[in-house]
C-alpha positions as CSV (number, residue, x, y, z in Angstrom):
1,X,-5.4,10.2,11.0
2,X,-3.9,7.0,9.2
3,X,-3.3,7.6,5.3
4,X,-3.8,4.1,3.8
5,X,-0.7,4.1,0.6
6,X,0.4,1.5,-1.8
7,X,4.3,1.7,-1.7
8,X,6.7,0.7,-4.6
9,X,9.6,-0.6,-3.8
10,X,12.4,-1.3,-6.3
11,X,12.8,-4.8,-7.1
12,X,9.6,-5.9,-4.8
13,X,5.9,-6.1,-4.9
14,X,3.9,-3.4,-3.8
15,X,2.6,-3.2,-0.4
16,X,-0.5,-2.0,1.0
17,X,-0.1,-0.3,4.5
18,X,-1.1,3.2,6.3
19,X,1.5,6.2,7.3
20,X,0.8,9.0,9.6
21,X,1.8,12.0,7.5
22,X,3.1,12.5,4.0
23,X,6.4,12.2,3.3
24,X,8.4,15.5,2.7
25,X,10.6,15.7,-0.1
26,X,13.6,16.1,2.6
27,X,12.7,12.9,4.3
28,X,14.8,9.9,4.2
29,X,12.7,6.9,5.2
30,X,9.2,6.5,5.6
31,X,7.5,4.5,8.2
32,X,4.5,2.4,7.5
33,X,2.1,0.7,9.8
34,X,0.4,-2.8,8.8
35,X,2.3,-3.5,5.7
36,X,0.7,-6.0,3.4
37,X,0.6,-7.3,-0.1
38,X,-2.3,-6.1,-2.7
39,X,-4.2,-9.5,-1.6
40,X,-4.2,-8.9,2.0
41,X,-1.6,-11.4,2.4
42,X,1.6,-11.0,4.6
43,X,5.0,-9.5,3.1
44,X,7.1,-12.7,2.5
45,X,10.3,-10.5,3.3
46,X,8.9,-9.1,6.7
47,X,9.0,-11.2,10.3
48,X,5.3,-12.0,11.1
49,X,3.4,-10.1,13.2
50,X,5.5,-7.2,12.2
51,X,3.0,-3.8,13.1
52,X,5.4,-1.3,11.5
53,X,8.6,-1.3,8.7
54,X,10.8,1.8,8.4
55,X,11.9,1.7,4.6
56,X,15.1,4.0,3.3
57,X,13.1,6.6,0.4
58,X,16.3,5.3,-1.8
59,X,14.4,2.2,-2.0
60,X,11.0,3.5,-2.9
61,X,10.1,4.3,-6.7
62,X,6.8,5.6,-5.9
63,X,3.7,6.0,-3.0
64,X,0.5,5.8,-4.1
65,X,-1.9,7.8,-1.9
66,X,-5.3,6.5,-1.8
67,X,-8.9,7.9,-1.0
68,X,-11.5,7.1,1.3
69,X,-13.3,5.2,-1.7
70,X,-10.3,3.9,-2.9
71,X,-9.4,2.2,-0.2
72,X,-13.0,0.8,0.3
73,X,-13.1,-2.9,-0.9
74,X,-15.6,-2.8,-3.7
75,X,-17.4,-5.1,-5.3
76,X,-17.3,-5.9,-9.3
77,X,-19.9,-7.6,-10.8
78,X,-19.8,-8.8,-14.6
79,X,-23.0,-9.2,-16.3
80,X,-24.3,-10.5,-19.7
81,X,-25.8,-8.1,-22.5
82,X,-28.6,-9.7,-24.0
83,X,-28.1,-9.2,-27.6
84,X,-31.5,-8.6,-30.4
């Protein structure tokens, strides 16, 4: 099963995308499926239409590993306080 991650790459934008296991402290890359940025828009850097990137874990500053309602779009609403 898929584990959706926002990656932090030095010097880039993070991206949104899934990976298949955990990296181990031992790896050195990690492979991600369906990169994309925070907005749902493609990676500027990567060919279009690419399905997966191998990135070297030099490059990576941190992996944020997110839940099932994390990764859920949710919807904010705003609303107005009536004051006395």
């Amino acid at each position: 099963m898929a584990q959706r991650v926002i990656v932090h790459l030095a010097d880039e934008d993070p991206i949104v995308a899934e990976i298949e296991r955990i990296p181990d402290p031992g790896d050195s890359y990690i492979r991600v499926i369906d990169p994309r940025r925070e907005d749902g828009k493609p990676v500027q850097y990567l060919k279009e239409g690419s399905a997966a990137v191998i990135f070297p874990m030099h490059r990576i500053s941190s992996i944020e590993i997110l839940t099932e309602g994390m990764a859920k779009e949710e919807e904010i609403t705003f609303f107005r306080e009536e004051l006395g």
